[in-house]
Kinemage of the C-alpha trace (Angstrom):
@kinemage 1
@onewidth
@group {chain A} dominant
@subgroup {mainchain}
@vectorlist {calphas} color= white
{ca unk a 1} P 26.982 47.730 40.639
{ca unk a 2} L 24.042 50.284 40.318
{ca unk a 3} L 21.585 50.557 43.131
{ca unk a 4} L 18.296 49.950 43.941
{ca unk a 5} L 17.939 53.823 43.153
{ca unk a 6} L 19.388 53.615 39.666
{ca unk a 7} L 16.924 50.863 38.420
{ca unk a 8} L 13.812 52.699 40.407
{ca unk a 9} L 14.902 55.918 38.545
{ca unk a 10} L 15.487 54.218 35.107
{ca unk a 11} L 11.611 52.527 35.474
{ca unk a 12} L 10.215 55.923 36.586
{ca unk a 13} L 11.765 56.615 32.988
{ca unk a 14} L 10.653 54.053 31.154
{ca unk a 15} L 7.305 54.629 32.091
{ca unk a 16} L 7.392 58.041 31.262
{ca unk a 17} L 7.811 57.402 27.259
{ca unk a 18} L 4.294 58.011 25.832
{ca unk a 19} L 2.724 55.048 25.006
{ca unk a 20} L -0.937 55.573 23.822
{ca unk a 21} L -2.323 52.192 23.636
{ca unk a 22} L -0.510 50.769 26.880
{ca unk a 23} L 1.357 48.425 25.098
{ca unk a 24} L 4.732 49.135 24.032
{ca unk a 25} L 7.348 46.543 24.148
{ca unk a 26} L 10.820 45.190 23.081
{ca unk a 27} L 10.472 41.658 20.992
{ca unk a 28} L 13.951 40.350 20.856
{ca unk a 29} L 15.179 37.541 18.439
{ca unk a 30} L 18.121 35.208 18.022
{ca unk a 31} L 18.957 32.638 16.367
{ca unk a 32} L 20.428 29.903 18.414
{ca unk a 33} L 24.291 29.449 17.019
{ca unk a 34} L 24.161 31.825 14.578
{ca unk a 35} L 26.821 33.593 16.645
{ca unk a 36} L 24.986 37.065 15.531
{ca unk a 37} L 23.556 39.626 18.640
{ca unk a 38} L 20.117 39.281 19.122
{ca unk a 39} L 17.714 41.435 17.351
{ca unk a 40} L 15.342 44.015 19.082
{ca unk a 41} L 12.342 45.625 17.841
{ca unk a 42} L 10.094 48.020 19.073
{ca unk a 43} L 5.918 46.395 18.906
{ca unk a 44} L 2.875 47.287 19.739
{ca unk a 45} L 2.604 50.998 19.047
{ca unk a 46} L 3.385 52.904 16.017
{ca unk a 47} L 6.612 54.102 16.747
{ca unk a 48} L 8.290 57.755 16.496
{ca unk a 49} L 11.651 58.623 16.197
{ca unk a 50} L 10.821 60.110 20.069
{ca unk a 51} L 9.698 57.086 21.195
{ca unk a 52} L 12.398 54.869 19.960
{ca unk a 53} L 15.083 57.289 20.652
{ca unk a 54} L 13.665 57.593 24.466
{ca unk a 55} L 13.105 53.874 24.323
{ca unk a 56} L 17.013 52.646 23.037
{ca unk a 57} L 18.677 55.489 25.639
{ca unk a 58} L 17.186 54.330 28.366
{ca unk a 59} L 17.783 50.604 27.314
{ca unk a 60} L 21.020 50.907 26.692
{ca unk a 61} L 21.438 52.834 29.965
{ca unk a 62} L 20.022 49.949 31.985
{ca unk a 63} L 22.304 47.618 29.808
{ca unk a 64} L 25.803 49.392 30.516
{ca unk a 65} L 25.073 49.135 34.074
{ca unk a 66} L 24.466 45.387 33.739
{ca unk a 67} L 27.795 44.870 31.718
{ca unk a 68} L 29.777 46.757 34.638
{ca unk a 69} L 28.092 44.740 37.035
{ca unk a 70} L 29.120 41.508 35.737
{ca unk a 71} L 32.939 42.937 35.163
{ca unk a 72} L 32.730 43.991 39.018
């Protein structure tokens, strides 16, 4: 399981993608039983390919280490 460290590091990150208006986001959707994976989209800011690109990596970072910590 990642430490307190990993997920201070990972928001010191996050915070670092530019966000000019202060209010970037994730919205996530699902539809109850549809057995499909939820749906994520970036809101709130005009989005570059930067800031998505910066914004999935360091998701997905954060997510692998949740996955291994529920295997562990």
């Amino acid at each position: 399981m990642a430490n307190s460290d990993f997920w201070r590091h990972l928001a010191v990150d996050f915070q670092a993608i530019p966000d000019f208006s202060g209010m970037l986001r994730a919205d996530g959707y699902y539809i109850v039983g549809s057995g499909e994976p939820w749906n994520w989209q970036l809101k709130g800011v005009t989005t570059s390919d930067f800031i998505y690109s910066a914004f999935e990596t360091l998701a997905r970072r954060g997510a692998a280490e949740i996955v291994i910590s529920a295997v562990v």
